[in-house]
C-alpha positions in Angstrom: -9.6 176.5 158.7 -8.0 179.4 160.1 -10.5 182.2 162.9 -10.9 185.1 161.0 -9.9 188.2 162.4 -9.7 191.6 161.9 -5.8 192.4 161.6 -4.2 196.0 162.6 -1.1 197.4 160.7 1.6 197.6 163.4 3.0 201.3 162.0 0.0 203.1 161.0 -2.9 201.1 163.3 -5.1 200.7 160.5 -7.9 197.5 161.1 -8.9 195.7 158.0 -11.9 193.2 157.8 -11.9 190.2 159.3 -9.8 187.7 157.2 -7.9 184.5 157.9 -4.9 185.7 156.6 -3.6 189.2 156.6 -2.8 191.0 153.7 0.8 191.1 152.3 1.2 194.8 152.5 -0.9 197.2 154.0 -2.5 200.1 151.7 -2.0 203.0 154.0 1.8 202.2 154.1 2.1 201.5 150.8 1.5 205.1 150.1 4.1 207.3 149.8 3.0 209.7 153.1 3.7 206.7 155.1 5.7 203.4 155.4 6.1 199.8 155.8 8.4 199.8 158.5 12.2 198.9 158.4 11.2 195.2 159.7 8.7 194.7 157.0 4.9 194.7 157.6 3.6 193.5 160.8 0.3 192.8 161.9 -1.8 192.6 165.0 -5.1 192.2 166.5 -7.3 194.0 169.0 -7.1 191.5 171.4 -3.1 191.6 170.9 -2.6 195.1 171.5 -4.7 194.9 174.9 -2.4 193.2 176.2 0.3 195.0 177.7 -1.2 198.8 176.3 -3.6 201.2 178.0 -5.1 204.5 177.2 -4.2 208.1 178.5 -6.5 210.6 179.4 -5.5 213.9 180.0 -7.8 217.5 180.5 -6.8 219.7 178.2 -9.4 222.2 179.1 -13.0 222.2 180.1 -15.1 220.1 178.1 -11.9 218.6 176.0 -9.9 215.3 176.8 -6.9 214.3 175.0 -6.6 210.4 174.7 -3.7 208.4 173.8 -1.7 205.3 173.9 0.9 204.0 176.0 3.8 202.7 175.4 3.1 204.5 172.2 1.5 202.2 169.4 1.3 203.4 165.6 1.8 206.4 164.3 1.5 207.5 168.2 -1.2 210.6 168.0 -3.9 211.3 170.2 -7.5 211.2 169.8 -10.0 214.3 171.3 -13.3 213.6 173.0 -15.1 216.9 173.1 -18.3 217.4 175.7 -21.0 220.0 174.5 -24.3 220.3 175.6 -25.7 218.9 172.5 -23.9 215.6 172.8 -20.1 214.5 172.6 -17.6 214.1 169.4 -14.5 211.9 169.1 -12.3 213.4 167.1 -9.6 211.5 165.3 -9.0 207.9 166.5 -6.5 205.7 168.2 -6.1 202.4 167.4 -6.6 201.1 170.8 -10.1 200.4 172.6 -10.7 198.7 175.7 -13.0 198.4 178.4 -11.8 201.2 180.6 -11.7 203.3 177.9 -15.6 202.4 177.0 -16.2 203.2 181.0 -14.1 206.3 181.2 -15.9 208.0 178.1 -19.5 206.6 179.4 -19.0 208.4 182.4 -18.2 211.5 180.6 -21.6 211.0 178.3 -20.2 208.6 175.9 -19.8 209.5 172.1 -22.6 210.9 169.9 -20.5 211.3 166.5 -17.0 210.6 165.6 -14.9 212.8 162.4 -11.6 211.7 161.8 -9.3 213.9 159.8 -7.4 211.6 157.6 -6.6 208.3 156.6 -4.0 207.6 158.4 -6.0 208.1 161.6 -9.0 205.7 160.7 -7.2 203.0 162.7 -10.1 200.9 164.6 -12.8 203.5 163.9 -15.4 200.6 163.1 -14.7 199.4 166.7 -15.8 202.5 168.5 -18.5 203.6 166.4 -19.6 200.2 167.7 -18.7 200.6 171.6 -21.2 203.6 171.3 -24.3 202.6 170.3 -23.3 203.0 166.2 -22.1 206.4 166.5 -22.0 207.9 162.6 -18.5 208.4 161.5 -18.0 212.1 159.3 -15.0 211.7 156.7 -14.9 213.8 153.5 -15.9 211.4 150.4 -12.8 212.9 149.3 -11.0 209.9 151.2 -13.7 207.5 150.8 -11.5 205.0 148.9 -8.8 205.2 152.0 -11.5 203.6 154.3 -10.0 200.1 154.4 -12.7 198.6 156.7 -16.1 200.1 154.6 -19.1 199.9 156.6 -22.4 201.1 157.2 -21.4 203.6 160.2 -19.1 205.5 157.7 -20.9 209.0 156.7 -19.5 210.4 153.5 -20.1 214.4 153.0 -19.2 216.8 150.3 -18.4 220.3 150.7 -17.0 222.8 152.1 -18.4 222.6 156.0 -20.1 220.1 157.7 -22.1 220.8 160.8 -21.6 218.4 163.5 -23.6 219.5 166.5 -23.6 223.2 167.8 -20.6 225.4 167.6 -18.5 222.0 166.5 -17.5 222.5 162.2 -15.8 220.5 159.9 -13.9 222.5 157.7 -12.3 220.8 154.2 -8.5 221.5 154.0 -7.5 219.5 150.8 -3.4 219.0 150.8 -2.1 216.1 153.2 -5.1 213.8 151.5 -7.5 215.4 149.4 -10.6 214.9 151.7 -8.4 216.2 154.9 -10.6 218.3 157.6 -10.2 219.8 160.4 -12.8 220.5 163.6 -13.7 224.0 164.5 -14.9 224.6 168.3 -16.5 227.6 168.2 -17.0 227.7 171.8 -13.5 226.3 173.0 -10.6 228.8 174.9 -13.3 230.6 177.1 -15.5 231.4 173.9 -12.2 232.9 171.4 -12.7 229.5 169.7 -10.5 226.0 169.2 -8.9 224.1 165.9 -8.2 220.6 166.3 -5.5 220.4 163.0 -4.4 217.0 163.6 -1.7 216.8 160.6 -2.3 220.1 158.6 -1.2 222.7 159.7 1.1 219.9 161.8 1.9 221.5 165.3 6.0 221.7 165.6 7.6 220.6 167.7 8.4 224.4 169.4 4.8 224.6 169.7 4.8 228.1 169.1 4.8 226.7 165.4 3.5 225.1 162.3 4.2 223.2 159.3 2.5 221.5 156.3 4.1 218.3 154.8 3.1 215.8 151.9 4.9 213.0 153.6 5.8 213.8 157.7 8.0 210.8 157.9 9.5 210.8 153.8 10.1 214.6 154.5 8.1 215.3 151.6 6.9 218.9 151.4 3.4 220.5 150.6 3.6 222.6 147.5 2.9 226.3 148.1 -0.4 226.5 146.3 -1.9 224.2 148.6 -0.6 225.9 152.2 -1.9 228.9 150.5 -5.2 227.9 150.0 -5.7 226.3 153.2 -4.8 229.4 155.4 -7.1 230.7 153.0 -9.8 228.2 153.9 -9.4 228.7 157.3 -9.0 232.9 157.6 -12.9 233.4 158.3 -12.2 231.3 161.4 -11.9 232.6 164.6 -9.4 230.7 166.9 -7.2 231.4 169.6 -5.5 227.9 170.4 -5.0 224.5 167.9 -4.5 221.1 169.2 -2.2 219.4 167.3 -2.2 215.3 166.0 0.4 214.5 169.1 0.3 214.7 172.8 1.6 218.1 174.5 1.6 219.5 170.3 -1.0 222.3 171.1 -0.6 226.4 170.7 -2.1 227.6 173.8 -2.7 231.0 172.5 -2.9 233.6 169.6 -2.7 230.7 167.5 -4.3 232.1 164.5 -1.3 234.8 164.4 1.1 231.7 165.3 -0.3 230.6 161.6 0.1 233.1 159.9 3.8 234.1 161.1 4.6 230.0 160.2 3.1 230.5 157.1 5.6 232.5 156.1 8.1 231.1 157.2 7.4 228.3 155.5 7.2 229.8 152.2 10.4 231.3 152.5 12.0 228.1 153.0 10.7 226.6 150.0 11.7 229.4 148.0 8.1 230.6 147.2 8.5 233.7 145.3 5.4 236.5 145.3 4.7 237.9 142.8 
């Protein structure tokens, strides 16, 4: 009888529950946002992707790390671990987790809560929420049947705002996936306040720009009513920079006025007509 393990989709890095066999297909490629690659779907474990990977981290500003994989695995974005002093939040996930990375972050204060924006950034979020001490996991219930590893760690919440620990907000942004967030630092750039977007509003990449897709790599655009409403979501919010899903995709400043302008632009391009 065949060890049963828990096998990672080699283009989106999502884990699935231990199993002797891997699935045929994997669900979050099936989808028409993402893909099963050109070579047909491939699978990995944990233990595979160790080998010959490691993990980037990179300041990004006091109290924020970027951390990503190298070479590139996945979809290739970066995960956040943010420091307050009320405890520590990974935002987003990577598929990879090793050792050093469990040491790095313990030296920085480890992880008190983890919020992912989407599905196709769940990856291996079982597997840290584990490493640190069963940190709760926030995603929007919206998503809830996209969690292709369920477990007891996963927090489901409905709403409008979740509040994860002081000044840090979840903020629902239907479009991308129906339960999409986004993270809200109140306190980050010097106190004029962060948005960590990860797909939506995407960061271009002239990172003085943004965009809003259905599908990134099917080049399937998000219908006006929905970019619309999610500025609109997001006007009472002050912020001054956004970190985007990939690594160096930030707008370092007057970002909230770098929305609106790509806005705009956006609707004009899709031949949104006011009325």
């Amino acid at each position: 009888m065949n060890e049963h393990l828990a096998y990672i989709c080699v283009a989106c890095g999502t884990q699935y529950p231990p199993s002797a066999e891997p699935l045929a297909r994997c669900a979050i490629c099936s989808d028409p946002r993402q893909f099963i690659g050109l070579d047909g779907q491939q699978w990995i474990t944990l233990e595979q992707l160790r080998q010959g990977h490691g993990n980037v981290f990179l300041t990004e500003e006091s109290g924020v790390y970027s951390i990503f994989t190298e070479p590139a695995f996945g979809i290739g974005e970066r995960a956040f671990l943010i420091q307050t002093p009320t405890g520590n939040v990974l935002w987003d996930c990577i598929a990879l987790i090793d050792q050093p990375s469990i040491d790095a972050i313990r030296r920085m204060g480890g992880i008190d809560a983890i919020a992912i924006s989407h599905p196709h950034y769940y990856t291996t979020m079982i597997e840290w929420s584990a490493a640190f001490g069963n940190a709760p996991i926030h995603i929007h219930a919206s998503d809830q049947a996209w969690v292709m590893r369920p477990h007891e760690n996963v927090r489901f919440w409905l709403g409008e705002t979740l509040n994860l620990l002081d000044g840090l907000m979840l903020i629902h942004t239907p479009g991308h996936f129906d339960g999409f967030q986004v993270l809200h630092w109140r306190d980050g750039a010097g106190g004029k306040g962060v948005l960590f977007s990860a797909d939506q509003p995407q960061v271009c990449m002239d990172p003085q720009w943004l965009s809003f897709m259905y599908s990134y790599p099917n080049l399937i655009p998000l219908d006006p009513e929905s970019v619309q409403n999610i500025v609109r979501i997001l006007e009472p919010w002050s912020f001054d920079r956004i970190y985007g899903a990939f690594p160096k995709r930030t707008v370092a400043s007057e970002a909230k006025a770098r929305l609106h302008a790509s806005v705009q632009r956006y609707l004009k391009a899709v031949g949104f007509r006011y009325h």
